[in-house]
N, C-alpha and C positions, 0 to 999 in steps of 0.2 A: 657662563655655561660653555661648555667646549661644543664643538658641530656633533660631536657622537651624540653628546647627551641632549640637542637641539630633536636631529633627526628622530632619537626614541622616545622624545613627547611625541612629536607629531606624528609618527608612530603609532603608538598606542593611542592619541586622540581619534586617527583615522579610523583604528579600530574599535573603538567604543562606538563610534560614529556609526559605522556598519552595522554594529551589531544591534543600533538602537533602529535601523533602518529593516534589519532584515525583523527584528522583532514583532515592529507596526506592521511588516506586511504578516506575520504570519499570526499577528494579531486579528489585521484583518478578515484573515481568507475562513478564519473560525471563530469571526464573530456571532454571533447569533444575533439572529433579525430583531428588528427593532419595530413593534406594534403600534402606528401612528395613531387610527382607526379603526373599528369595527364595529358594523353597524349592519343591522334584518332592514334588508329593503322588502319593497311588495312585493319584488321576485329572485331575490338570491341573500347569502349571508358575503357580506362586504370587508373587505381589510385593504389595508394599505398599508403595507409592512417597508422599513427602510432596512438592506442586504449590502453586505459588501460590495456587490456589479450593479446596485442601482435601486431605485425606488418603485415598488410591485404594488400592483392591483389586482385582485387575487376575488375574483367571482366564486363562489360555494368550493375553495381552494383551489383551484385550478387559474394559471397565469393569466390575466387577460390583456395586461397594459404594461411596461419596464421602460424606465426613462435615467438616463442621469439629474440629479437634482438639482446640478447647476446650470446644465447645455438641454436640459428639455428635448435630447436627444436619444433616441431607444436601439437599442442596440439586437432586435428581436428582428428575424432574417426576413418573417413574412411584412414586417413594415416596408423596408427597402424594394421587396416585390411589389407591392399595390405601387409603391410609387414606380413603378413605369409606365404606366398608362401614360403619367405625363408626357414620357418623351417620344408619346405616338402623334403631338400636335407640336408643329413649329409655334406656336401661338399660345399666351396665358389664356382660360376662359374659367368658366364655370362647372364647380362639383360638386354633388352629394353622397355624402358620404352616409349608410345606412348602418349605425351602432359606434358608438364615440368612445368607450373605454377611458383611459386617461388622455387620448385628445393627439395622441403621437403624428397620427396623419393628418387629422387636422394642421397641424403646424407645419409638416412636413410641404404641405401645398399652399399656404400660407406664406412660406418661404420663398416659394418660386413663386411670388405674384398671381397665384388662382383664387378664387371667391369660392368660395364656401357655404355652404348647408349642412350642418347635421342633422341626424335623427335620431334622436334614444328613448327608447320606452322607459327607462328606470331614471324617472328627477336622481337619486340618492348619486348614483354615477356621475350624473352632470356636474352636480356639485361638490363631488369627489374629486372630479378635472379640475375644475375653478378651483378648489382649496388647494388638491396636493400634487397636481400636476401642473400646474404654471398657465392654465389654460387661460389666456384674454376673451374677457365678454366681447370684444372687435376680431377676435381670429375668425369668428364663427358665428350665422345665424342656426340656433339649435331649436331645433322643433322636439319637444317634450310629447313623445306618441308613440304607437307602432308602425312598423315600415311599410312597411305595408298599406297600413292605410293609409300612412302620407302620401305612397304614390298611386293611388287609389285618387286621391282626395285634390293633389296639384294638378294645374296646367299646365306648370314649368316642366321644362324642357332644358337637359346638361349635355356638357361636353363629353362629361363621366361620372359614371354612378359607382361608387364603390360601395360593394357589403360586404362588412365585418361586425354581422351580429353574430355572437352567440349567447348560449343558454348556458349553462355548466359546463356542457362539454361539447355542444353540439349545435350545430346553425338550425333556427326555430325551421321549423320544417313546412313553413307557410311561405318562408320568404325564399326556398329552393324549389316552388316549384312551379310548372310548366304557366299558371296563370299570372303569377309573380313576377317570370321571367319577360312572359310578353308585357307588363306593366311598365318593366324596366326597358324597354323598347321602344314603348310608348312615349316613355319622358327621355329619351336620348335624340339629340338634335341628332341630322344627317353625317354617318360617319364619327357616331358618339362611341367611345368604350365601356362597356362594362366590365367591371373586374371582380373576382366571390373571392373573398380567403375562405377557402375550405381547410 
């Protein structure tokens, strides 16, 4: 082969190359979602759909959880917010965390060395986490109830309380208010945060 006819293999290789690259992306960006799960809990209709940006947990359709499927990391703005409470304490301690979803925060504080609680009223969720979200039975001790009344119900006392329940669309309206709030006051050691994703 002479160098011309070298270069316009590799040439054309490089282009075929591209073109099989730019394909896969624009394969991907119009894939349509991929149905893992779906399941009628006692209180919402459930899916877990796999999307080109990540793997969705999806409450009576509405987003509730988005994780990459390999890094168990979620790329969803109000996760990265809850987690700064953490860096209101030089020090790891102790969090409850009120509504689990796929488990994102749990992990997220799990990572930086803090001990953990959840709460979730919906079993079907919990086990939602455990199966399609990478969730460890050691990330997390998880209390299967409402939040309420677990903090009704404990004497423990956290560093930070986090609540991210919701309902379809909307934070149950027991656990936003003024009796709720003083609960979560209650169970906050001195100088504890509390944090709502609203």
């Amino acid at each position: 082969k002479t160098l011309r006819e070298s270069r316009g293999a590799t040439a054309i290789s490089v282009a075929v190359g591209l073109a099989a690259v730019a394909l896969n992306a624009f394969s991907a960006q119009h894939m349509e979602p991929f149905l893992l799960t779906q399941i009628q809990s006692p209180y919402a209709e459930l899916r877990v759909e796999d999307h080109p940006e990540g793997r969705i947990l999806l409450v009576d359709g509405a987003i509730h959880s988005q994780a990459d499927a390999l890094t168990w990391q979620s790329p969803l703005e109000y996760v990265a917010v809850m987690d700064l409470a953490m860096y209101m304490f030089d020090r790891k301690g102790q969090a409850l965390l009120v509504g689990l979803g796929g488990g994102s925060i749990v992990k997220n504080l799990v990572d930086r060395g803090w001990t953990v609680e959840a709460v979730e009223i919906d079993p079907e969720i919990v086990r939602l986490a455990h199966t399609y979200f990478g969730l460890r039975s050691d990330e997390a001790v998880i209390h299967t109830m409402d939040g309420r009344r677990f903090l009704k119900e404990t004497t423990k006392q956290y560093d930070i309380i986090m609540i991210d329940a919701f309902g379809s669309g909307a934070i149950p309206f027991h656990m936003v208010s003024k009796e709720a709030f003083q609960l979560c006051r209650d169970r906050l050691k001195q100088e504890g945060v509390l944090a709502v994703n609203v």
